[in-house]
Every structure is written in structure tokens, then in C-alpha cells.
N, C-alpha and C positions, 0 to 999 in steps of 0.2 A: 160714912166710910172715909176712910185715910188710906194713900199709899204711900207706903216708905222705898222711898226711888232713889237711884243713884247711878252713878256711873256704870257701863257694864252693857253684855247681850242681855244677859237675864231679865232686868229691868226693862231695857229696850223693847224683847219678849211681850211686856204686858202692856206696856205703852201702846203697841202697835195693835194688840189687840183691843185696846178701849179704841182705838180709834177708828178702826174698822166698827165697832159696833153704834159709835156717834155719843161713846159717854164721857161725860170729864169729873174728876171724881180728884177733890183734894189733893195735895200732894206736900209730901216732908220728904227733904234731903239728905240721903245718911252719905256723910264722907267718910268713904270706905279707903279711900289711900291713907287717911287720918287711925285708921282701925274703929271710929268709932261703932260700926257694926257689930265689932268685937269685944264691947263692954259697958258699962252703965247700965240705964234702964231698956235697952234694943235689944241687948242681950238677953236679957230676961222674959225679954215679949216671945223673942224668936230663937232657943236656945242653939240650935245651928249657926247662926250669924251671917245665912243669907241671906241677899236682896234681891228681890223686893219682897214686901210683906201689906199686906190688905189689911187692918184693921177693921174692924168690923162694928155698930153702932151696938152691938150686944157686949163689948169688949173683948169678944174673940180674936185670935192675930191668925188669918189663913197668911199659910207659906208655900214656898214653891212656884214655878211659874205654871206649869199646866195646870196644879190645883187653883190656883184662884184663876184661868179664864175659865175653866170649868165651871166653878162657881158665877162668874161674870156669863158665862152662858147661860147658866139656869135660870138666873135672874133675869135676863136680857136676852129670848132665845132669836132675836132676828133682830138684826141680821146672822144668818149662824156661822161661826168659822169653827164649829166641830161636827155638825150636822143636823140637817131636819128630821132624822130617819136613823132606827138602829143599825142600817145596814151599814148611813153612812158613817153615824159616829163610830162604828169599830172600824172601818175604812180609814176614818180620820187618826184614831191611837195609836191604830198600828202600827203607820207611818211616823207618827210623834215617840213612839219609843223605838223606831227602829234610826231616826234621825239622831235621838237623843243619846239612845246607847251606843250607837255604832260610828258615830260621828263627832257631838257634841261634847263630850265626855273624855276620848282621848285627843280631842282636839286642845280643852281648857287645860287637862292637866299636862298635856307638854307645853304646851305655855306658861303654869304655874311651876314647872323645872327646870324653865330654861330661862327666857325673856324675864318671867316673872319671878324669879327664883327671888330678887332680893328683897320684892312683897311677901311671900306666902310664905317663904320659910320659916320666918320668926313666927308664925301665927298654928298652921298649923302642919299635920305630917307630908309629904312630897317624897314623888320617887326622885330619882337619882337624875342628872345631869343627861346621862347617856338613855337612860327609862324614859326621860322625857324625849326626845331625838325619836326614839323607836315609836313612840305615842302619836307623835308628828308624822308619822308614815303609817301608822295604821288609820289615821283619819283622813290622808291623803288616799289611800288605797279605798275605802268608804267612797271617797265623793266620787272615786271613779268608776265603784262598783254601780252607784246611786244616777250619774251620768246617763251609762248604758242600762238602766233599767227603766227611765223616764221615758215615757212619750205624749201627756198631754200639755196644755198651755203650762196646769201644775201640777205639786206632787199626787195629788187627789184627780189626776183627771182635769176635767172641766171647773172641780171647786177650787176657790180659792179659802185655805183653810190654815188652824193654827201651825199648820206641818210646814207650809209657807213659811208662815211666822218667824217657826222656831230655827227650820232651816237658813231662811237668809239674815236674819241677826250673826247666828254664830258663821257663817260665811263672812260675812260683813269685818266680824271682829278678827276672825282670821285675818284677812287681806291686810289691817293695823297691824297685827301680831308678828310679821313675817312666815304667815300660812297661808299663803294668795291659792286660788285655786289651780288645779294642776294643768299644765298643757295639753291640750289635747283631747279636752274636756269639746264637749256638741251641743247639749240641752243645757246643762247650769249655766256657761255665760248668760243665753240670752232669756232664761227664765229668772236668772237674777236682776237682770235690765227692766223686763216687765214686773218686779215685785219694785223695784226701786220706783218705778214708776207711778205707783199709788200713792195715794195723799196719805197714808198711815206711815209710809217709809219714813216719812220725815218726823215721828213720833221721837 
């Protein structure tokens, strides 16, 4: 297996999750300020153009980041960061799409309309200057919904899992982006302090 890794949450995403699970698994560097994600032969592997991407020894290209720890979990199901149990792997999704949609999502794209605007816009479509502004408050409005509905160590309660993951990457990459988290926040500070704290943070 190969990973196509590169700068970004995203990548960082699966980084932290091999590390959590104790594997280390090749690695090629796509420069994506370079656009090269966005043509030659990367292209062609991963017609979306994002990163990262799994190669696989079959010559399959898995994409996406929840899809390949998925896969990185089935192969590897312990240590588990999506669970040992059905009950908890829909426990574990649910939180990974309610982060990803509600959070992650208009968090990246007002930063790809605003901050990022003079990457992404030759590349591909973006909303508008002020779309991204409004994007920027609806992901600020999330963390603070997501604040006051927390109460264990993490998002999952007692696990510590890909929702972790997924969540303090793109927190992370906010704080760089001028999206820090909001004031007046209770549980994110110092459940970001304890996810910082793990030897995978540093993936």
C-alpha cells in the first residue's frame, strides 16, 4: 500500500488515524499548492483531485478520509477508532457525519472563499466572498452547538475515536485559517488540549 499525503486536515485526518492504530504504511507527497493533485497521472488515479488517497497492492486507489480508515479499520480492527461493536460503530458515524457536515464542510469552504480564495479559485467552482463570511458563522454556530452538547472526556463518550480525529484536525486547521474557536466555548478548549496530547497529534 502507498499513501498520497500532503499538506492539509484531510491528510492529517488519516495520518493520525494510522497512528493511533500503530501502522506505518509508505508514503508519496502530492504538492497540492503546486496543483499537482490536479493533473498528470494523480488525476487520473483519483478523478476528484483529493488528498489523500490509499493505493492499494491490487491497484485500487481508495479515497476520501473516512473511507480509507474504514478500510484501515477492517484490516486493523484493534486498536478500534470506529468501534468493537455495532452499536458503537453507528455511535462512532454519526458523530463523523454530523462533524463533517455540520462543521467541516462550511468551515473549509469559507476558507476556500475567502483566505483561500486565490488557491481554489482558478481550480475549481466557490461561492462568493461574502457566501464564504456567512460559511464562517455557520461553522462557528456548529462548534458552539457541538460545545454545549458534549459531556464526556470525547465526542463518543469514554472512546476515543475517528470523530476525535476528524474533529480536531479541522479545528486545528481553523485556528491557522483565522477560524480560532469561539469565546465562550467550555468542553472544546480542553478536550482539544487532551486530543493534542496524544502521540498521534503529532502525525
Amino acid at each position: 500500500m502507498l499513501i498520497y499525503d500532503s499538506i492539509g486536515p484531510n491528510p492529517r485526518v488519516v495520518r493520525m488515524a494510522m497512528a493511533e492504530k500503530g501502522l506505518t504504511i509508505p508514503t508519496e507527497t502530492i504538492d497540492i499548492m503546486a496543483g499537482h493533485n490536479r493533473q498528470g497521472d494523480y488525476i487520473k488515479k483519483v478523478p476528484a483531485g483529493g488528498t489523500p488517497a490509499l493505493a492499494l497492492d491490487s491497484g485500487q486507489v481508495v479515497s476520501e478520509i473516512t473511507v480509507i480508515a474504514e478500510y484501515l479499520e477492517e484490516l486493523h480492527p484493534a486498536p478500534a477508532i470506529i468501534g468493537t461493536t455495532a452499536e458503537e460503530r453507528a455511535e462512532t458515524r454519526k458523530c463523523v457525519r454530523i462533524i463533517d457536515l455540520g462543521y467541516c464542510e462550511p468551515m473549509a469552504n469559507g476558507f476556500r472563499a475567502t483566505e483561500g480564495r486565490p488557491m481554489f479559485e482558478p481550480r475549481f467552482p466557490i461561492v462568493s466572498v461574502a457566501a464564504g463570511q456567512e460559511l464562517k458563522a455557520i461553522a462557528a454556530k456548529k462548534l458552539q452547538w457541538l460545545d454545549g452538547l458534549m459531556a464526556g472526556d470525547w465526542v463518543c463518550g469514554d472512546r476515543f475515536t475517528l470523530a476525535d480525529i476528524l474533529l480536531f484536525c479541522f479545528v486545528e486547521f481553523g485556528a491557522q485559517v483565522g477560524q480560532p474557536l469561539p469565546d465562550g466555548l467550555t468542553w472544546l478548549p480542553a478536550w482539544r488540549d487532551r486530543v493534542a496530547a496524544r502521540p498521534s497529534a503529532g502525525a
